[in-house]
Backbone as JSON Lines, residues from 0, in Angstrom:
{"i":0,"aa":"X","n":[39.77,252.18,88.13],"ca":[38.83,252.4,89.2],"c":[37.5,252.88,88.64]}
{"i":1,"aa":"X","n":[35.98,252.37,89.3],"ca":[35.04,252.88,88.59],"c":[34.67,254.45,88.88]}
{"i":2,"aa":"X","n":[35.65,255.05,90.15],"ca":[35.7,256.4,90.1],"c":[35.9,257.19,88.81]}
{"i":3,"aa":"X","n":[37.04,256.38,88.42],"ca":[37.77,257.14,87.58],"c":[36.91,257.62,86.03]}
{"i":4,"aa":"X","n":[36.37,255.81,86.02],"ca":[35.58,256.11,84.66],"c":[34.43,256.98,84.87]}
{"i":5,"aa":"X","n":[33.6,257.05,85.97],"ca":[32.6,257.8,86.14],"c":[32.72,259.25,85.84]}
{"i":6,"aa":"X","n":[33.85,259.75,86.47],"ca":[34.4,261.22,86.37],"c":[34.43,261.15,85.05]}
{"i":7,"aa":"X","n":[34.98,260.5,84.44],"ca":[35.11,260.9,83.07],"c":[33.67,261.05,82.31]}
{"i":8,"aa":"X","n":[33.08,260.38,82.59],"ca":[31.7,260.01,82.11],"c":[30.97,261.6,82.32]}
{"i":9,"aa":"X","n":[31.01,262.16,83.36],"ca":[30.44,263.63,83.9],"c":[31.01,264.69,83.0]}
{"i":10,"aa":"X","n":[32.56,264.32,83.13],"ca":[33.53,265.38,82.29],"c":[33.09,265.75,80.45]}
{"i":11,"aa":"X","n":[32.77,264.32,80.22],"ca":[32.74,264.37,78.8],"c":[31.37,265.39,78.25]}
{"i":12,"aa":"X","n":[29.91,264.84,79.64],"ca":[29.0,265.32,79.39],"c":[28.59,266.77,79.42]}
{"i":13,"aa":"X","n":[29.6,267.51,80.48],"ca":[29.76,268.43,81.04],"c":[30.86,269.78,79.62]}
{"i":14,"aa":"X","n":[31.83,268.66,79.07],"ca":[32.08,269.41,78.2],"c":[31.31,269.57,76.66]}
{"i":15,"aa":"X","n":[30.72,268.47,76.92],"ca":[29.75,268.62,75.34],"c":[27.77,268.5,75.77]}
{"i":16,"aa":"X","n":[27.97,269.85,76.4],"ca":[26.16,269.41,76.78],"c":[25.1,269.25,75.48]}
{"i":17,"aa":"X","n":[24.11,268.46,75.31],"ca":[22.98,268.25,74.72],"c":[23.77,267.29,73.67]}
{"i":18,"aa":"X","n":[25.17,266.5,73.98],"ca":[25.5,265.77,72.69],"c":[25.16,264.08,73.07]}
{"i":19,"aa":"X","n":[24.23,263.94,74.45],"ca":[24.36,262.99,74.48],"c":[22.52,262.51,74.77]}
{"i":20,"aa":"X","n":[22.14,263.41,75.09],"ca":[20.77,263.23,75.52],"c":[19.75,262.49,74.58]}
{"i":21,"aa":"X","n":[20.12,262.77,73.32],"ca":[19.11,261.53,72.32],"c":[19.54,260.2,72.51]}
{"i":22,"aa":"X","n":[20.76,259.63,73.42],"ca":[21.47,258.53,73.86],"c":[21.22,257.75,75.25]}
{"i":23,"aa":"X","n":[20.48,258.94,75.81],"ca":[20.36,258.63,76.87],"c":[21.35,258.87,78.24]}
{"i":24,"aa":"X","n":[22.32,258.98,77.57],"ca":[23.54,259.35,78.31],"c":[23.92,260.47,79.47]}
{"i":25,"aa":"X","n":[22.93,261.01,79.46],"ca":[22.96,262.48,80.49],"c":[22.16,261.47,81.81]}
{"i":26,"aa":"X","n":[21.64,261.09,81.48],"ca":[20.72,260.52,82.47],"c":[21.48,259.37,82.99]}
{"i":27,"aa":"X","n":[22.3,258.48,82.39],"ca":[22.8,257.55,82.76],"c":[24.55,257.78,83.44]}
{"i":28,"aa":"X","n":[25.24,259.33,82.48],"ca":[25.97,259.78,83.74],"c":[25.83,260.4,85.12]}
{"i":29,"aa":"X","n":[24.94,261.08,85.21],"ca":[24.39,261.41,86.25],"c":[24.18,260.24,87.54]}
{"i":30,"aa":"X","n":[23.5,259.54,86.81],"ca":[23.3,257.99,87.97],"c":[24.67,257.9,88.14]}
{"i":31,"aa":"X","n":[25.54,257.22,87.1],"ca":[26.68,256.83,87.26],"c":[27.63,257.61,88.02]}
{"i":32,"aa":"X","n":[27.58,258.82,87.94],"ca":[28.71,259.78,89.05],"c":[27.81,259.46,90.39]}
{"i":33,"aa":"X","n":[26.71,259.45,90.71],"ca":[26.22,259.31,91.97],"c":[26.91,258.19,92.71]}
{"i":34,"aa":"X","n":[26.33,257.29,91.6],"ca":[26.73,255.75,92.19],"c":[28.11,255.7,92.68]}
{"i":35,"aa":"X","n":[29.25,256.3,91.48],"ca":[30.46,256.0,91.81],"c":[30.55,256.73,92.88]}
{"i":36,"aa":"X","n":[30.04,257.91,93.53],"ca":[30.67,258.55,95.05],"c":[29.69,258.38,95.98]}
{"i":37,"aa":"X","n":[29.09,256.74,95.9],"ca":[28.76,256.38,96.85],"c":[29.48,254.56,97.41]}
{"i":38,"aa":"X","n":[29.84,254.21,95.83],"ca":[30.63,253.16,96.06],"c":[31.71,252.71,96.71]}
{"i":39,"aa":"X","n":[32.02,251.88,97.37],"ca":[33.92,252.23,98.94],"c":[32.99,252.48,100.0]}
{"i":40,"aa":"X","n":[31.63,252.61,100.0],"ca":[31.28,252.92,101.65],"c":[31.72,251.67,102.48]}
{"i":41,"aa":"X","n":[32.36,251.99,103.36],"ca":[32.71,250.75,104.76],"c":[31.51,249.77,104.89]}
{"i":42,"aa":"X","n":[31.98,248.53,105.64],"ca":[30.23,247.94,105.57],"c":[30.46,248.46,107.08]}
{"i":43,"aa":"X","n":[28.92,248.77,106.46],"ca":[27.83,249.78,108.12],"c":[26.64,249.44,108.6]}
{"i":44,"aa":"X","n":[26.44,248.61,107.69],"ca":[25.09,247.78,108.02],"c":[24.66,247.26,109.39]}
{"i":45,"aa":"X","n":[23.27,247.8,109.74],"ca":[23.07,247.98,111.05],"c":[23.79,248.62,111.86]}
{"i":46,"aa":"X","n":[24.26,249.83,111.71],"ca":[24.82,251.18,112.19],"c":[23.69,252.3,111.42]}
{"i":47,"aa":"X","n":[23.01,253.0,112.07],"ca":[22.54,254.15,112.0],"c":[22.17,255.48,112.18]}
{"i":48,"aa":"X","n":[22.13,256.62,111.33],"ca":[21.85,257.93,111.29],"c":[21.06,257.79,113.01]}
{"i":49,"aa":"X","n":[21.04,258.97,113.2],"ca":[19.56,259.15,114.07],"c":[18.29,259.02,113.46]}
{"i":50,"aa":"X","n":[17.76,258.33,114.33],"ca":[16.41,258.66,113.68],"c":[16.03,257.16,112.38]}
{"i":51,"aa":"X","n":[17.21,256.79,112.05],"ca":[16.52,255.76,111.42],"c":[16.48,255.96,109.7]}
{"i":52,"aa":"X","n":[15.62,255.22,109.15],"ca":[15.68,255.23,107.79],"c":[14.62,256.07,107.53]}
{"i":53,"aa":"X","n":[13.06,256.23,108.08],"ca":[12.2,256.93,108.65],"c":[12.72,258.56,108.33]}
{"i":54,"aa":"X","n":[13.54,258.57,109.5],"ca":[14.0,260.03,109.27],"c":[15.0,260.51,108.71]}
{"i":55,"aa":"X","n":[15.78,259.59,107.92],"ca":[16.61,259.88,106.63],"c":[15.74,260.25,105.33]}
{"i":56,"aa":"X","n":[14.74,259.33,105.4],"ca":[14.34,259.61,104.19],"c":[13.03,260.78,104.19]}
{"i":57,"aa":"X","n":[12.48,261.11,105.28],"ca":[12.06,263.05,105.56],"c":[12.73,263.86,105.42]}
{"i":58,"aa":"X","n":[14.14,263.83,106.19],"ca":[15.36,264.76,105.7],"c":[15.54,265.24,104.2]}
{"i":59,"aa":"X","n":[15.55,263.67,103.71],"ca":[15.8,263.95,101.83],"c":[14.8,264.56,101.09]}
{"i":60,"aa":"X","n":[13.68,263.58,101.58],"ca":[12.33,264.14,100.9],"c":[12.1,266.06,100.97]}
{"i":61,"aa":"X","n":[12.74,266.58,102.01],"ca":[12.3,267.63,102.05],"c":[12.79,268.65,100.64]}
{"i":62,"aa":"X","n":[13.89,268.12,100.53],"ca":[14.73,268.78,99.84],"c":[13.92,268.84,98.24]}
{"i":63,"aa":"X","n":[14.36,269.94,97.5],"ca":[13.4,270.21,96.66],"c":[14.23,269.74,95.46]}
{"i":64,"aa":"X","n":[15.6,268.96,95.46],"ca":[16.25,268.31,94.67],"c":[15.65,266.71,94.2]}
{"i":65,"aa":"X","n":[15.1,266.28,95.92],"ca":[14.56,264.91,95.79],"c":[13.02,264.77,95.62]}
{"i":66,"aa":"X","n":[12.45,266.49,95.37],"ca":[10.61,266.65,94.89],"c":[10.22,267.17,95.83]}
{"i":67,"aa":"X","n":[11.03,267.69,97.04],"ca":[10.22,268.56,98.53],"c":[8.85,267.89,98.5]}
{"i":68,"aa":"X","n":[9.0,266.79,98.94],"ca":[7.42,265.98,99.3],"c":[7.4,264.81,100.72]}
{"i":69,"aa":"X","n":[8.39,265.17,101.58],"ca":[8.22,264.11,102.68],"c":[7.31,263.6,103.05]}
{"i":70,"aa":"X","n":[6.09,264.06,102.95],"ca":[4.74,263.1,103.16],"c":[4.68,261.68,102.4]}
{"i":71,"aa":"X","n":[5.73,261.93,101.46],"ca":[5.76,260.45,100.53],"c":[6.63,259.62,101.41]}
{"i":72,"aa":"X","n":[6.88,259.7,102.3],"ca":[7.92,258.47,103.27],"c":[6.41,258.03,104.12]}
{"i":73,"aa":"X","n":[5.65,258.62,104.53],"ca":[4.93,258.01,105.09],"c":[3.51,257.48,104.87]}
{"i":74,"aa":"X","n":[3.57,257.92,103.02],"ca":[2.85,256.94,102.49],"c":[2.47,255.63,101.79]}
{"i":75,"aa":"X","n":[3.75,255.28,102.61],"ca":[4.17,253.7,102.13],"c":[5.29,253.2,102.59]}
{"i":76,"aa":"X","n":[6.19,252.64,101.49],"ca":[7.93,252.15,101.68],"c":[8.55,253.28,101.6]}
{"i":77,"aa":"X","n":[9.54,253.78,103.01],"ca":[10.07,254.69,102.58],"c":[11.81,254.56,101.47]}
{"i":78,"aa":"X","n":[11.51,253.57,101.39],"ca":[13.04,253.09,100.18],"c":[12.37,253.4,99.16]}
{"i":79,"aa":"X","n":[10.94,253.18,98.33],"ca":[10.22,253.19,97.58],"c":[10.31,255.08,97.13]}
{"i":80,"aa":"X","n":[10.08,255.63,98.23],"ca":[10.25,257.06,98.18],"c":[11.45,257.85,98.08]}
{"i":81,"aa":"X","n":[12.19,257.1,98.64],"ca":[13.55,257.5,97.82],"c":[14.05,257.45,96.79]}
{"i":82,"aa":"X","n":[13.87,255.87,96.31],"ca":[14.07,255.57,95.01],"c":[13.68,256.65,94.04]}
{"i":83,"aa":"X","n":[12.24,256.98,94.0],"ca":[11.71,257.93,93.22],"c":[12.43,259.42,93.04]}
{"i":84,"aa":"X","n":[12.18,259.79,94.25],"ca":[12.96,260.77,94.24],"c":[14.47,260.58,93.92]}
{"i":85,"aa":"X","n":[15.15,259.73,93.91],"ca":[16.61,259.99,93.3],"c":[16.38,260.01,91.68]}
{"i":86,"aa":"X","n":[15.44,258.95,91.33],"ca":[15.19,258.97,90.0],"c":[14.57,260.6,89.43]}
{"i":87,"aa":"X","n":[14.09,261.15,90.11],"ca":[13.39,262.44,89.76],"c":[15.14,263.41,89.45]}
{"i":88,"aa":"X","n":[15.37,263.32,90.65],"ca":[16.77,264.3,90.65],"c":[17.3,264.22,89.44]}
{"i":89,"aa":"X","n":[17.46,263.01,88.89],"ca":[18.93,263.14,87.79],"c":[17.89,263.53,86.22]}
{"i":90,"aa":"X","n":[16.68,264.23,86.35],"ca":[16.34,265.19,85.46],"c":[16.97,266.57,85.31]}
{"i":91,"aa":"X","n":[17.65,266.85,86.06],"ca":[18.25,268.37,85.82],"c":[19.74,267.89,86.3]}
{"i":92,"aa":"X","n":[20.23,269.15,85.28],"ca":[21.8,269.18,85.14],"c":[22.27,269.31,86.98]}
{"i":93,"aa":"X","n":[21.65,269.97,87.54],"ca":[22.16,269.75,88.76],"c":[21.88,269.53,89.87]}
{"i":94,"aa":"X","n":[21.31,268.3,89.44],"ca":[21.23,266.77,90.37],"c":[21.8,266.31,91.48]}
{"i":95,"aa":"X","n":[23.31,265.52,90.51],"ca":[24.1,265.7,91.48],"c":[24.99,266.54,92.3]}
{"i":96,"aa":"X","n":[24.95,267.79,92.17],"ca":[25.59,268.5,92.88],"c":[24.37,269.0,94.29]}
{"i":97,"aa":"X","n":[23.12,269.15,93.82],"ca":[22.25,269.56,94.98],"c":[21.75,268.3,95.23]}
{"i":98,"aa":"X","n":[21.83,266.83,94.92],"ca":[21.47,266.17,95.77],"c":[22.68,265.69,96.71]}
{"i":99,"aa":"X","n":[23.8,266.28,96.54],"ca":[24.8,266.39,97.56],"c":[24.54,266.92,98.9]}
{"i":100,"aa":"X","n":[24.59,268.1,98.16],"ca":[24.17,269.08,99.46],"c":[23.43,268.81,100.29]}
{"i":101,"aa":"X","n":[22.05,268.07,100.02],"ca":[21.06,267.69,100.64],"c":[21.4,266.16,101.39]}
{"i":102,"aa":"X","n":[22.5,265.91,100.7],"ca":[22.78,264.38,101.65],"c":[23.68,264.89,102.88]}
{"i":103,"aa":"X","n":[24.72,265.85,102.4],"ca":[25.52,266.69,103.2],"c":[24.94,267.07,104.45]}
{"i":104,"aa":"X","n":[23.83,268.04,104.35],"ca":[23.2,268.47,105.05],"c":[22.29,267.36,106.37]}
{"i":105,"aa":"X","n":[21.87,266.72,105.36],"ca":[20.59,265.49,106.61],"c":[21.92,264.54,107.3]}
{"i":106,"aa":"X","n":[23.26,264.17,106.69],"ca":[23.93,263.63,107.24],"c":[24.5,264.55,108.7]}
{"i":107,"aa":"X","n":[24.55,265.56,108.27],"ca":[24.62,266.33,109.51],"c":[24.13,266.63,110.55]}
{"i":108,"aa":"X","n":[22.47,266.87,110.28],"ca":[21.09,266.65,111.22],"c":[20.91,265.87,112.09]}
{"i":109,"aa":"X","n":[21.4,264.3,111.03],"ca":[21.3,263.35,111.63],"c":[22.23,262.8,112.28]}
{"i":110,"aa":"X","n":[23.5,263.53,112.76],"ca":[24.86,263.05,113.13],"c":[25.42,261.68,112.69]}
{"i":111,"aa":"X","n":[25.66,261.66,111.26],"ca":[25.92,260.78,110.61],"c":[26.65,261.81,109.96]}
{"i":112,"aa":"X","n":[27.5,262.44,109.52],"ca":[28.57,263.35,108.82],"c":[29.61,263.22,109.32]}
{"i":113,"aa":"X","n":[30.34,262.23,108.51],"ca":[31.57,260.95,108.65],"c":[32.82,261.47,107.31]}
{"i":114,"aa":"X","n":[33.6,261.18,107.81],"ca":[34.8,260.79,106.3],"c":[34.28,260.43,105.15]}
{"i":115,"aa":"X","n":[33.86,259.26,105.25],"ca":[33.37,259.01,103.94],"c":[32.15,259.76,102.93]}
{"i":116,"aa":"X","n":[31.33,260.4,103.73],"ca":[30.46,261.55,103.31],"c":[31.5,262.8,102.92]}
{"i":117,"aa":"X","n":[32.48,263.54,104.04],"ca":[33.1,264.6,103.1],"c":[34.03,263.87,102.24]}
{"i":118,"aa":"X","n":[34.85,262.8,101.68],"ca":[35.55,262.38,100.73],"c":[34.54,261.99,99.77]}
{"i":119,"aa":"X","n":[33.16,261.99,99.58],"ca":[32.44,262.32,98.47],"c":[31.99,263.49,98.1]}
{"i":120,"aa":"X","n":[31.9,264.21,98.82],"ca":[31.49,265.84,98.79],"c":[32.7,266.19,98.2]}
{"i":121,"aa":"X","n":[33.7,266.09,98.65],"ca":[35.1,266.58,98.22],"c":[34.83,266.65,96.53]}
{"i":122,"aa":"X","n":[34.57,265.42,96.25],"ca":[34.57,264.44,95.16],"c":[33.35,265.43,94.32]}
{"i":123,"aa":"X","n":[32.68,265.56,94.79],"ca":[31.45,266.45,93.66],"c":[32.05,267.88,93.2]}
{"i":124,"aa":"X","n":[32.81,268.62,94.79],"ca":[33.18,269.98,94.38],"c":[34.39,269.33,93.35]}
{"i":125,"aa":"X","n":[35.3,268.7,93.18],"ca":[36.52,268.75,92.08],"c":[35.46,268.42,91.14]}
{"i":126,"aa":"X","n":[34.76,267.59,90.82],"ca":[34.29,267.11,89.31],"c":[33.17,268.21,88.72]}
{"i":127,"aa":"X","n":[33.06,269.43,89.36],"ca":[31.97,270.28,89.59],"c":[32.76,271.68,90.04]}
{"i":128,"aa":"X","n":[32.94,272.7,89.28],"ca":[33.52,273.19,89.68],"c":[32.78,274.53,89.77]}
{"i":129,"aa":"X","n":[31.31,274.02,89.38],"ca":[30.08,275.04,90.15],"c":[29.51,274.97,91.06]}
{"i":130,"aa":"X","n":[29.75,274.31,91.16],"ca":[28.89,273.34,92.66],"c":[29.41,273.94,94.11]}
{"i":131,"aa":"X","n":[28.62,274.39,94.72],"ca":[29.07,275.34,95.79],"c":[28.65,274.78,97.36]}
{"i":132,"aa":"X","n":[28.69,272.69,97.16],"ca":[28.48,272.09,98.32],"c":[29.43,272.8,99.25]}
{"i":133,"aa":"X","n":[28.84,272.5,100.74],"ca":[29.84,272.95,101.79],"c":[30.6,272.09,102.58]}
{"i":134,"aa":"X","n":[31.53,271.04,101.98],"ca":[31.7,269.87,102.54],"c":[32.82,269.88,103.58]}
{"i":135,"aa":"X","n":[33.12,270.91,103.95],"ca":[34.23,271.49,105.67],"c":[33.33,271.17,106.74]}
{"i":136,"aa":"X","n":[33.84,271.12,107.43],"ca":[33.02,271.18,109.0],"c":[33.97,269.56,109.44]}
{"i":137,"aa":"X","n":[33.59,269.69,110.74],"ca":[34.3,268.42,111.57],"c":[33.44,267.01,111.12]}
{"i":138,"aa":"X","n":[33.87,266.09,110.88],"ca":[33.39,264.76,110.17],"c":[33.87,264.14,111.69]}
{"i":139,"aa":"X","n":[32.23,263.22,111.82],"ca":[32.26,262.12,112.58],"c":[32.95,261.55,112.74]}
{"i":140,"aa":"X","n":[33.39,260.6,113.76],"ca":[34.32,258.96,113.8],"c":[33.32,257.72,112.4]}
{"i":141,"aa":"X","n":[34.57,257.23,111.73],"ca":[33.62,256.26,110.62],"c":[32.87,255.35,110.94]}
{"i":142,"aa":"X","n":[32.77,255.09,112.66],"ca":[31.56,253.9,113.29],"c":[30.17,254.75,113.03]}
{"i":143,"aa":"X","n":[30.63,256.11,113.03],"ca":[29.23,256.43,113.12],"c":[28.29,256.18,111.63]}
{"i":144,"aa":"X","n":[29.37,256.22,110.75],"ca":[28.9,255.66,109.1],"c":[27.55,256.58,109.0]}
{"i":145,"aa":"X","n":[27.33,256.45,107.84],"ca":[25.87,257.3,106.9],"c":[25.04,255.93,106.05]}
{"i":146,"aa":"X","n":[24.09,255.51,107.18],"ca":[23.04,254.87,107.21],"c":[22.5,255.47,105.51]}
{"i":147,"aa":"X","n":[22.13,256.4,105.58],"ca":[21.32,257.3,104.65],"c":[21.52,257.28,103.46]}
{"i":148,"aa":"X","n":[23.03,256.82,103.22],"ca":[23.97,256.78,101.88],"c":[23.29,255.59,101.6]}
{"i":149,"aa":"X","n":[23.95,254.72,102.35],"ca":[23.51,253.06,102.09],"c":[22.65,252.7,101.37]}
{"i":150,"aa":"X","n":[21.18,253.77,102.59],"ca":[20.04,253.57,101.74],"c":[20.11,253.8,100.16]}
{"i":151,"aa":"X","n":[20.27,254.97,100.16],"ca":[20.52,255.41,98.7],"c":[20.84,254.65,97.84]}
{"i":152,"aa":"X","n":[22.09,254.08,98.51],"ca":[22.47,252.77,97.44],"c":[22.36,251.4,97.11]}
{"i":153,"aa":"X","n":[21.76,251.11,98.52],"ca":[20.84,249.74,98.32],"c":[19.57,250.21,97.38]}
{"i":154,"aa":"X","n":[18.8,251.34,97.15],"ca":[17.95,251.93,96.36],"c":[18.23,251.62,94.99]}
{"i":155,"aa":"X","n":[19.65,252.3,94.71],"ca":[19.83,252.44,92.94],"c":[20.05,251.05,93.31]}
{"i":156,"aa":"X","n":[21.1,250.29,93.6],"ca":[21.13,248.93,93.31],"c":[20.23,248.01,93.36]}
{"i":157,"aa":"X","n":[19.07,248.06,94.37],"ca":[17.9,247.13,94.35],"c":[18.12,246.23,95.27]}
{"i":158,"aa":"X","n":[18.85,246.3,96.0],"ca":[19.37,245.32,96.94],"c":[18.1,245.45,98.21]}
């Protein structure tokens, strides 16, 4: 499963920090654990957050994981502004754990906080065992799906 390898990919980096960074490798597990606990989303396409992609991607922007700059959604493409900002995130060791939180959170705002959002949250606190996401609370019906993720991942993928 590409879960599986991903975790490992975090684990290895996580147990040997600074042995991979002249490789590139910190940067490229980081993507890679993202990606993998966003990969298995249901197709949801054309099902959305409240508010839209618009206000998914203000939600994120705010967050000071994705550059606290939401004015950048409305100075252009807001996929464009995401993109960036995810790319910004996976500069610090904890990336993915606070750009969790922050998906956690706007998925919630936006009543889009579904199953498949806490079975990735789940997924950050085991592979992370600093990481102090709050991924309890009552999860949506899965029609309601996380628009917001998607984005995210039509983003890294380019789709």
């Amino acid at each position: 499963s590409s879960n599986l390898i991903f975790s490992s990919l975090q684990r290895s980096a996580v147990m040997w920090p600074g042995c991979c960074e002249n490789a590139g490798l910190v940067s490229f597990t980081q993507r890679a654990v993202l990606i993998g606990l966003l990969v298995g989303l249901p197709g949801v396409l054309g099902v959305e957050c409240d508010g839209g992609a618009d206000e998914a991607c203000q939600c994120l922007l705010v967050c000071d994981v994705f550059g606290g700059a939401p004015d950048k959604c409305s100075a252009g493409d807001p996929m464009l502004a995401i993109d960036d900002a995810i790319q910004g995130s996976f500069e610090t060791p904890s990336g993915v754990c606070d750009g969790m939180k922050c998906v956690v959170a706007c998925a919630r705002k936006l009543n889009c906080y579904d199953d498949s959002v806490f079975g990735r949250c789940s997924n950050v606190q085991q592979d992370d065992e600093t990481c102090d996401v709050q991924c309890s609370g009552a999860a949506h019906s899965l029609e309601s799906a996380l628009a917001l993720v998607m984005i995210l991942l039509c983003v890294i993928h380019g789709w």
